[in-house]
Every structure is written in C-alpha cells, then in structure tokens.
C-alpha positions as CSV (number, residue, x, y, z in Angstrom):
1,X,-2.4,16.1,7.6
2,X,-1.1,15.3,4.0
3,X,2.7,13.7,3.6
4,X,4.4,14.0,0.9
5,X,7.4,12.7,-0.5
6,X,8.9,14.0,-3.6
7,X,10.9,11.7,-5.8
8,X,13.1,13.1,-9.1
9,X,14.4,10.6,-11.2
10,X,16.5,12.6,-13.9
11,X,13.4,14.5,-15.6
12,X,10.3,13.0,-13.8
13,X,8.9,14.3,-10.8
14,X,6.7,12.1,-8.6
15,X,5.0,13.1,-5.6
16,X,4.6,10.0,-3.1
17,X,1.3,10.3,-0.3
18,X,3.0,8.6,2.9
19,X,-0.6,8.6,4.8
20,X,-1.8,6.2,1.6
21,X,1.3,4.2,1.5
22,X,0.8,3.7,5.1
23,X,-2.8,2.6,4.7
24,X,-1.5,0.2,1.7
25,X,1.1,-1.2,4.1
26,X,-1.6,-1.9,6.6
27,X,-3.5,-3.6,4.1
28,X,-1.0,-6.0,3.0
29,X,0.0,-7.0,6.6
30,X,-3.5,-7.9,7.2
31,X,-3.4,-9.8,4.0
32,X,-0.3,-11.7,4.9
33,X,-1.6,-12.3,8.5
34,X,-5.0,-14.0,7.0
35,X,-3.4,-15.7,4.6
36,X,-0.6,-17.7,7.4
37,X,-4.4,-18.5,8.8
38,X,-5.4,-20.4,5.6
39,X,-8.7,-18.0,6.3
40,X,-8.3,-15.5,3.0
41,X,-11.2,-13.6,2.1
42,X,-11.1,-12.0,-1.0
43,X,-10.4,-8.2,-1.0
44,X,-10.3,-5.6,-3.3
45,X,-6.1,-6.2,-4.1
46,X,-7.2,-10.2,-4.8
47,X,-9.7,-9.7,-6.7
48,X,-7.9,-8.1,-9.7
C-alpha cells in the first residue's frame, strides 16, 4: 500500500512517501539507540 502526502508550497508541488519516511524514521532510531551504546557501526546514512 503506497502513502502519499501532498505538500504545495505557493507554486511547487511535492509528493511525500509516508511508508519511506517511516522506514527512514526507523532507521534513525536505531541509529540513535546504537549510538547511546557507544557500539556504532557504520551504515549507509554515516558513511556519506
């Protein structure tokens, strides 16, 4: 199932994925949690 958000600001149009920006969320939690641990591991976000 696709959710999508659409946001106009004046002339632009942008369509936001809520199932990615869920995912990304996720992501960063997990990040946050490993990094209270002092156990990071580089991922793909770190390692650009």
């Amino acid at each position: 199932m696709i959710c999508m958000k659409l946001v106009i600001d004046g002339n632009a149009v942008y369509e936001i994925d809520e199932d990615c920006m869920e995912r990304r969320r996720r992501r960063l939690e997990e990040l946050e949690r490993r990094q209270g641990n002092g156990s990071l591991e580089k991922t793909e976000e770190t390692k650009n």
